[in-house]
Residue frames as qw, qx, qy, qz and C-alpha x, y, z in Angstrom:
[[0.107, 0.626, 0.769, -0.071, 13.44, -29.57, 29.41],
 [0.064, 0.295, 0.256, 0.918, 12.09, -26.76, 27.41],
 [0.131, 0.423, 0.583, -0.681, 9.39, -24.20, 29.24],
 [0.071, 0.652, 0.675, 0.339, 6.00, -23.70, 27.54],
 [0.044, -0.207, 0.178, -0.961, 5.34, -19.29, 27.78],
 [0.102, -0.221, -0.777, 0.580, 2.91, -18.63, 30.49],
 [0.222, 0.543, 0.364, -0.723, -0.27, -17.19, 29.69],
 [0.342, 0.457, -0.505, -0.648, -0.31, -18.23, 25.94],
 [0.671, 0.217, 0.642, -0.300, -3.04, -19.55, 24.07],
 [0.074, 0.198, -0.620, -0.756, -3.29, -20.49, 20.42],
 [0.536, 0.317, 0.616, -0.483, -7.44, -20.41, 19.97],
 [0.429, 0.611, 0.641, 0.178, -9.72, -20.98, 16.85],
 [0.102, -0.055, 0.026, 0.993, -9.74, -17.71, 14.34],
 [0.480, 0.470, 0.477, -0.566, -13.25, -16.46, 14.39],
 [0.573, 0.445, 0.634, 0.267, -15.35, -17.34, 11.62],
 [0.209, 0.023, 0.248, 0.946, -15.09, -14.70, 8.59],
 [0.325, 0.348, 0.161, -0.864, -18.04, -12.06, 7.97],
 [0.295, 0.629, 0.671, 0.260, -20.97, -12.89, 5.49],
 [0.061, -0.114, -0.223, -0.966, -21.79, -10.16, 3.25],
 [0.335, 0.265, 0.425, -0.798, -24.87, -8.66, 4.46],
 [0.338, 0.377, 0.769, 0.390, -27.96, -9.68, 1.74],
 [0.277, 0.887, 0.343, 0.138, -28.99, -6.71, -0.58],
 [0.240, -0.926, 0.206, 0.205, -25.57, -4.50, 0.61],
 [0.710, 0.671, -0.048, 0.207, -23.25, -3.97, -2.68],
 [0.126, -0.817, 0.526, -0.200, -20.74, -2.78, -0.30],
 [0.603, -0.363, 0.686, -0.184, -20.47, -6.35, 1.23],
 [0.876, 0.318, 0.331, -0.146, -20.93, -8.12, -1.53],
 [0.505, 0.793, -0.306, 0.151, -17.60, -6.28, -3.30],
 [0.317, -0.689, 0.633, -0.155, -16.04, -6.84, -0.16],
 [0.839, -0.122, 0.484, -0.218, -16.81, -10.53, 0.16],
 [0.735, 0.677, 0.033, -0.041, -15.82, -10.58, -3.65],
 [0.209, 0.871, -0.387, 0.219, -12.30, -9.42, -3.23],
 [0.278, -0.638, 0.693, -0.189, -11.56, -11.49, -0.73],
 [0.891, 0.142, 0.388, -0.189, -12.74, -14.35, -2.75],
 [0.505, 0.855, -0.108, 0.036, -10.75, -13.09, -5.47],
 [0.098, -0.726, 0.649, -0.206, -7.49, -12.72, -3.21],
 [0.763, -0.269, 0.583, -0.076, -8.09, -16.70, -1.75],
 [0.941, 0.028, 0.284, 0.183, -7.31, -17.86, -5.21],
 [0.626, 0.647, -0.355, 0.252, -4.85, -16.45, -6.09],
 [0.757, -0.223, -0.361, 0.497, -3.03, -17.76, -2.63],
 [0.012, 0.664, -0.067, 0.745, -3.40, -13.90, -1.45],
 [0.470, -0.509, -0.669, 0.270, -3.59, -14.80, 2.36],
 [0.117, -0.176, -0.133, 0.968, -2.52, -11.11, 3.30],
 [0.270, -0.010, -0.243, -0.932, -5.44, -9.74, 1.43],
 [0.503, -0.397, -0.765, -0.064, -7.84, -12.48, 2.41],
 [0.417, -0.208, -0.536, 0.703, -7.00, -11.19, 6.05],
 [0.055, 0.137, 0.068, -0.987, -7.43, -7.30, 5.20],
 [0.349, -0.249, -0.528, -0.733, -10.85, -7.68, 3.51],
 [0.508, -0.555, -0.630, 0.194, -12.29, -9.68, 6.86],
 [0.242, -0.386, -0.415, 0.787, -11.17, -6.76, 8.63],
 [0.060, 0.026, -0.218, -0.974, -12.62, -4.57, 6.21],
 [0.406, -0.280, -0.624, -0.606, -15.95, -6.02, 5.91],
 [0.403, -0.547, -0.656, 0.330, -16.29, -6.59, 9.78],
 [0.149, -0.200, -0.042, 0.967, -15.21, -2.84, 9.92],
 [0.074, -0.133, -0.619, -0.771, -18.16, -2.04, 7.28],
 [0.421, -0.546, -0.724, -0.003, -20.74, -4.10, 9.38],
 [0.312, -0.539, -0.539, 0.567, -20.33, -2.26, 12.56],
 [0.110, 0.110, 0.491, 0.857, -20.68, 0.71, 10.39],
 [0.418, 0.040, -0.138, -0.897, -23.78, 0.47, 8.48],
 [0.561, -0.220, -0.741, -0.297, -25.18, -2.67, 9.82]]
């Protein structure tokens, strides 16, 4: 019988950022990482969310 690790969850990933409305900053961001999903970029999908949540807390 195999043991299951204690204290470990696999949960939902949070939902991704909207680009703010009127804010060119978010809107490039939001772009890029649209850009990266097709071309099967998952890495760079990833980094833009962080960037654009990063951005928010920023200047939003």
């Amino acid at each position: 019988m195999s043991q299951q690790p204690q204290g470990y969850h696999l949960g939902e990933l949070p939902a991704e950022p909207s680009a703010a409305p009127g804010c060119s900053d978010c809107l490039s961001l939001s772009v890029s990482r649209e850009n990266a999903r097709s071309r099967g970029d998952y890495s760079a999908v990833s980094d833009a969310n962080v960037e654009l949540r990063q951005h928010q807390e920023r200047a939003h």
